[in-house]
C-alpha positions in Angstrom: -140.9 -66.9 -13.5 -141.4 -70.5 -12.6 -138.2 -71.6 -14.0 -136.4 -68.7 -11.6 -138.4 -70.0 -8.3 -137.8 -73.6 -9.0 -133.7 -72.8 -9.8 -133.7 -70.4 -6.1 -135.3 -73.3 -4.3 -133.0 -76.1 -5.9 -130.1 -73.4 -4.6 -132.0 -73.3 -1.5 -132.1 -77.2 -1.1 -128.3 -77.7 -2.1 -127.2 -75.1 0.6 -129.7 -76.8 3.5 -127.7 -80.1 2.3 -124.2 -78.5 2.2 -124.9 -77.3 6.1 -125.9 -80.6 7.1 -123.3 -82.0 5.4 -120.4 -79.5 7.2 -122.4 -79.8 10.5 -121.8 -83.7 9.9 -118.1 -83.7 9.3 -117.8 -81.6 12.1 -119.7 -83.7 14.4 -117.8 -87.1 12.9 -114.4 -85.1 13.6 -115.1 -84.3 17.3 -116.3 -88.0 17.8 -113.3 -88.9 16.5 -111.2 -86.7 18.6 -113.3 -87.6 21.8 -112.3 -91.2 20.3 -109.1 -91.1 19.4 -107.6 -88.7 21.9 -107.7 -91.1 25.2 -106.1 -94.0 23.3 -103.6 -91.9 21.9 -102.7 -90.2 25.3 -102.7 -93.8 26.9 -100.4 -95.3 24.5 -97.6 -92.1 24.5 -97.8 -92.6 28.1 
């Protein structure tokens, strides 16, 4: 039984860490944009 509850909560732990990891990229991709996207306009202008 301890063996189950310890695998569940290391499944538990990797899927907190993938969310923070996808809420990251996503954050890191609109800072980017917000960056990125008044040079770019500047410059085709």
């Amino acid at each position: 039984m301890l063996i189950i509850r310890h695998i569940s909560s290391t499944n538990t732990v990797q899927n907190q860490l993938n969310k923070i990891n996808k809420s990251m990229q996503r954050t890191c991709c609109l800072s980017a944009k917000l960056f990125w996207y008044p040079i770019v306009r500047y410059h085709i202008q």
